[in-house]
C-alpha positions as CSV (number, residue, x, y, z in Angstrom):
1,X,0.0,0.0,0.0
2,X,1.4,3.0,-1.0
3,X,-0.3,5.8,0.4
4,X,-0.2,4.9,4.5
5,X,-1.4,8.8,5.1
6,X,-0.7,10.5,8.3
7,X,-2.6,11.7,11.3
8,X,-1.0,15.2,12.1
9,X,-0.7,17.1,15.3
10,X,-0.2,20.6,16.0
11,X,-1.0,22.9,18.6
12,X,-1.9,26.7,19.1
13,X,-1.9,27.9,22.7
14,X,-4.3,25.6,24.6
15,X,-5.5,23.7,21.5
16,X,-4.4,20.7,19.9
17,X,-5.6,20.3,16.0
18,X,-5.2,16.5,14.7
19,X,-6.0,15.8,11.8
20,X,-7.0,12.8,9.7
21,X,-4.5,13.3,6.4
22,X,-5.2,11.1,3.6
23,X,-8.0,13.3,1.1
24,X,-7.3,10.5,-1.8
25,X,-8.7,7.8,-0.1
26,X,-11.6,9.8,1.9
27,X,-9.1,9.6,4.9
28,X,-9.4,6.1,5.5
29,X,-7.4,4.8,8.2
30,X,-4.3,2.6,7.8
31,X,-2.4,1.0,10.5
32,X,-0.3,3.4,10.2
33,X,-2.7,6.4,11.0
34,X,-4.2,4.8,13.7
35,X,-0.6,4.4,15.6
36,X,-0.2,8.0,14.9
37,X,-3.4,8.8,16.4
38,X,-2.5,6.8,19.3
39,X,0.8,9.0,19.5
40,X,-1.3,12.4,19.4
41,X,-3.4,11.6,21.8
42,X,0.0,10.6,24.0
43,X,1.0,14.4,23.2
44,X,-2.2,16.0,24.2
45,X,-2.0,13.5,27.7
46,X,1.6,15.1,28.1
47,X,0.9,18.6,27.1
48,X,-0.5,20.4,30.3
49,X,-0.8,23.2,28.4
50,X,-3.4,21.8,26.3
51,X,-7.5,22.2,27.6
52,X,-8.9,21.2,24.3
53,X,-8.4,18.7,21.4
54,X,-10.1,19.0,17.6
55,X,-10.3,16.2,15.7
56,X,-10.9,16.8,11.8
57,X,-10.2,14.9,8.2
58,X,-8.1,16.7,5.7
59,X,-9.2,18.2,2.1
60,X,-12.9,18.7,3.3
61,X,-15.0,16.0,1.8
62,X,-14.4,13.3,5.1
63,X,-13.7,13.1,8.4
64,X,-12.7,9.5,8.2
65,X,-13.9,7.1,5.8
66,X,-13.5,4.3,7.8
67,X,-10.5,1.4,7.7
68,X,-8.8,1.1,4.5
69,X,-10.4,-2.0,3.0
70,X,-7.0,-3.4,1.3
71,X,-6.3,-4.6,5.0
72,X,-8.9,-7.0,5.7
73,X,-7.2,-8.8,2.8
74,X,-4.5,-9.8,4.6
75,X,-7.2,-11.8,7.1
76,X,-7.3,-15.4,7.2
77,X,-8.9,-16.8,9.9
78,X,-12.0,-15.7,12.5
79,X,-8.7,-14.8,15.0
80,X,-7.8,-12.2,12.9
81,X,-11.2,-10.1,13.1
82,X,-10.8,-10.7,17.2
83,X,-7.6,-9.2,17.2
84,X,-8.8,-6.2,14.7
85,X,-11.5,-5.5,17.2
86,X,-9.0,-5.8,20.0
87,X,-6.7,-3.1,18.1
88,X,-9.4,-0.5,17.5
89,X,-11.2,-0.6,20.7
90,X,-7.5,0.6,22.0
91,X,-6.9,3.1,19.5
92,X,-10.5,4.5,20.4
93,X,-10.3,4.4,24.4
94,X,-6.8,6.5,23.6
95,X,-9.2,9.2,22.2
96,X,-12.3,8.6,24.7
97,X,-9.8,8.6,28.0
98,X,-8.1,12.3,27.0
99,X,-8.0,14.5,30.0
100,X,-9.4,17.7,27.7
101,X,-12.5,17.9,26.0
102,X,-12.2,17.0,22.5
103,X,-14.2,17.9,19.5
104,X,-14.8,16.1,16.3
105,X,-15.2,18.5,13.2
106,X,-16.9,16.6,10.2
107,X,-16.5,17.6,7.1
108,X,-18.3,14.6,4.5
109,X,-18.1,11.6,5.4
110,X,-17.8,9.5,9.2
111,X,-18.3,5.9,7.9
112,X,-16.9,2.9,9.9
113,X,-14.0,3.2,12.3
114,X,-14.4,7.6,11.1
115,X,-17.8,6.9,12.6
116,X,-16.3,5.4,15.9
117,X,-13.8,7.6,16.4
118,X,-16.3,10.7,16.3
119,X,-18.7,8.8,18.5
120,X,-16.0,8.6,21.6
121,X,-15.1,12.5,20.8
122,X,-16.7,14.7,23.6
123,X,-19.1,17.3,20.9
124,X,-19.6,16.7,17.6
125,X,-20.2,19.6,14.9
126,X,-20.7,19.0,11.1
127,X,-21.3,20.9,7.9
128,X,-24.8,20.4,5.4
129,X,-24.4,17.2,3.4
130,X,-22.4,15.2,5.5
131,X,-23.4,11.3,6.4
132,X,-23.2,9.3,9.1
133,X,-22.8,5.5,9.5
134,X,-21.4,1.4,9.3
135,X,-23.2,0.3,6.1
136,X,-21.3,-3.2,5.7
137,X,-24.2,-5.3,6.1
138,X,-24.4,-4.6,2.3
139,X,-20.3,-4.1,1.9
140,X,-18.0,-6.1,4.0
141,X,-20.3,-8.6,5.9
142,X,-18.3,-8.2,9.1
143,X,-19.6,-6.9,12.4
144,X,-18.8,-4.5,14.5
145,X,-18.1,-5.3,18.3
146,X,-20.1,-5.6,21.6
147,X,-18.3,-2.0,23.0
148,X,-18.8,-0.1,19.5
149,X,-22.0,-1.2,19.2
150,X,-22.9,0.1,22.6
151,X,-21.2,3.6,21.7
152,X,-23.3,4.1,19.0
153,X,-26.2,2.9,20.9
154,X,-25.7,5.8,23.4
155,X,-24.9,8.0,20.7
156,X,-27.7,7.4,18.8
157,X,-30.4,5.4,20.5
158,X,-31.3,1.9,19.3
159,X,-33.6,2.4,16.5
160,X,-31.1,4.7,14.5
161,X,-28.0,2.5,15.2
162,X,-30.4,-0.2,13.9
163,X,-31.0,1.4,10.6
164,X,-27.1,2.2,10.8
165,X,-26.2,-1.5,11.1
166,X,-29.0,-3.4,9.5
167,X,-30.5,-1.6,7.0
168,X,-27.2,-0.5,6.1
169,X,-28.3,3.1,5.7
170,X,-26.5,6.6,6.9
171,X,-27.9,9.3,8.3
172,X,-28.0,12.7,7.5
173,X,-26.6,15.5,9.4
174,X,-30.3,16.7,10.1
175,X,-30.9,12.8,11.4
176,X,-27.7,13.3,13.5
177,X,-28.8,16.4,15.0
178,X,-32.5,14.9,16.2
179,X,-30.6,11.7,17.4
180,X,-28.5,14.6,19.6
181,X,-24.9,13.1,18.2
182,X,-24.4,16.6,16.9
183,X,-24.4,19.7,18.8
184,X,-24.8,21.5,15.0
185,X,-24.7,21.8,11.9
186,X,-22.5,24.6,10.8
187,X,-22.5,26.3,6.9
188,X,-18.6,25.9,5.6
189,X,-17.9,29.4,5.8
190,X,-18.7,29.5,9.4
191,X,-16.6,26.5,10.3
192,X,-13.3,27.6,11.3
193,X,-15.2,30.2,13.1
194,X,-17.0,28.0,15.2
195,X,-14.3,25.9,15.9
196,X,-12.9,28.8,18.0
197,X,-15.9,30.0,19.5
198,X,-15.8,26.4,21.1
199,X,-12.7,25.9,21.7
200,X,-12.9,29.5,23.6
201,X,-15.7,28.3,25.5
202,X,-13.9,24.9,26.5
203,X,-10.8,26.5,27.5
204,X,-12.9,28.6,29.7
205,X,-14.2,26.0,31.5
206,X,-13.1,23.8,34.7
207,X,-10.8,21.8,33.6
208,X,-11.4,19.8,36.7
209,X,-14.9,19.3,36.3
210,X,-14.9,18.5,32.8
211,X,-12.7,15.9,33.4
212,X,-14.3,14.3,35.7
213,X,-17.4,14.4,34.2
214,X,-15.7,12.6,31.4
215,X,-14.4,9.8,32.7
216,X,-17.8,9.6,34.6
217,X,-19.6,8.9,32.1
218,X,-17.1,7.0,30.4
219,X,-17.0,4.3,33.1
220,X,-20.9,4.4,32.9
221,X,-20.6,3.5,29.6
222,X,-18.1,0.9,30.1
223,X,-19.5,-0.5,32.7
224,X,-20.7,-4.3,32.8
225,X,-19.8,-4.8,29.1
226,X,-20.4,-8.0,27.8
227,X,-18.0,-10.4,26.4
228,X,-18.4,-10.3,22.5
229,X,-15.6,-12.3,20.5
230,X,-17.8,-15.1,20.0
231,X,-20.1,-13.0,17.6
232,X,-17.1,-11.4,15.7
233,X,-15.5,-14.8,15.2
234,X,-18.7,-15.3,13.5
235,X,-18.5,-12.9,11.1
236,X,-14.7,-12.7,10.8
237,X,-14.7,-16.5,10.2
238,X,-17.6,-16.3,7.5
239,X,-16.9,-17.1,3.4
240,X,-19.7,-14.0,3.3
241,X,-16.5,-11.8,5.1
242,X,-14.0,-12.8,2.3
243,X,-16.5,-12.5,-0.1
244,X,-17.3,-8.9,0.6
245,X,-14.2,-7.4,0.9
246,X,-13.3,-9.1,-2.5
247,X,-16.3,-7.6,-3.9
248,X,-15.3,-4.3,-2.4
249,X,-11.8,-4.2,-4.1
250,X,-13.4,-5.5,-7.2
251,X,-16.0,-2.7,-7.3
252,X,-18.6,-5.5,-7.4
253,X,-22.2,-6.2,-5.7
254,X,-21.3,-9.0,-3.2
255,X,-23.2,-12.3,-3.5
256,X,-24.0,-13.4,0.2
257,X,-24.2,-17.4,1.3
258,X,-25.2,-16.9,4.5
259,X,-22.2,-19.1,5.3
């Protein structure tokens, strides 16, 4: 793979701007990105200057477009899904456990693991047009696991993460809005503007007592989770899993087993 991207980090004053940097492919995340993500977030953890964190994809048509696909080919056996899971839960609780409050800035598209990723941000702000959602019942044919599933339950309530997951559908920003996973939909020319204005706001805050509040909610969340590998190992382990991420590279309509 030639293009692995990069997720870049810079800082101005009390704010630290990553950003998801790979516009060719939508953003799409390679293993490479999501260590680099991994090593922001360590520099926003060790930055005690730092009171807020914006998360936002490159070239302004995507947030993050999910995992690159060309990945899963590399997949053999139902082990391999486990340990994918395994991986991005870990790349996510890097994000979700940040001291500061962070804000995801969607520009386009949050599909897939772009979805996830925005999900365990604090606020969430997005521009007209952009969609929302994990369509590979009709892609991929993999799943998605026990603690995502639960984010975007809370995110979104079970009926829309439903239609997310089963029908296969995404949501608008005005769906994203009534479900209350935005805060707001913001026109393009006002988005850098409204970027501050938050980030202003946040910085103005406690830090303390957003930080508790945080990690209060994030052990709520957290707490009691089920095991879940069985059911990936299901779909990781399925011809239908193989099958659809063929048909995705091929740019063909997948033919499902059931199997």
């Amino acid at each position: 793979m030639s293009d692995q991207g990069a997720v870049r980090y810079r800082s101005e004053g009390a704010v630290a701007h990553i950003t998801f940097d790979r516009p060719g492919a939508r953003n799409a995340m390679t293993w490479t990105m999501y260590e680099q993500l991994a090593a922001a977030c360590g520099r926003v953890a060790a930055d005690r200057e730092v009171r807020v964190a914006v998360f936002r994809g490159a070239g302004g048509k995507a947030f993050v477009a999910g995992t690159d696909i060309g990945q899963f080919r590399e997949f053999k056996t139902a082990e391999d899904g486990v340990e994918y899971e395994r991986k991005v839960a870990e790349y996510l609780a890097h994000v979700e456990a940040l001291r500061v409050p962070t804000l995801a800035v969607v520009e386009g598209w949050a599909i897939g693991g772009g979805l996830a990723i925005a999900t365990v941000c604090d606020l969430r702000i997005a521009t007209p047009g952009s969609r929302f959602g994990v369509p590979i019942a009709r892609t991929l044919g993999n799943c998605l696991s026990v603690e995502s599933t639960a984010l975007l339950m809370a995110a979104f309530g079970v009926a829309r993460t439903k239609k997310m997951l089963i029908l296969a559908e995404t949501l608008s920003a005005e769906e994203a809005v009534a479900a209350g996973f935005l805060a707001e939909i913001v026109p393009p020319e006002n988005l850098d503007a409204r970027v501050s204005e938050l980030c202003a706001r946040l910085t103005a805050n406690a830090p303390m007592t957003m930080r508790v509040t945080k990690e209060a909610i994030r052990r709520l969340l957290h707490a009691g989770m089920p095991e879940g590998a069985d059911l990936i190992r299901q779909c990781y382990g399925s011809q239908d899993f193989h099958i659809g991420v063929e048909s995705f590279m091929a740019k063909q309509e997948p033919k499902w087993t059931g199997s």
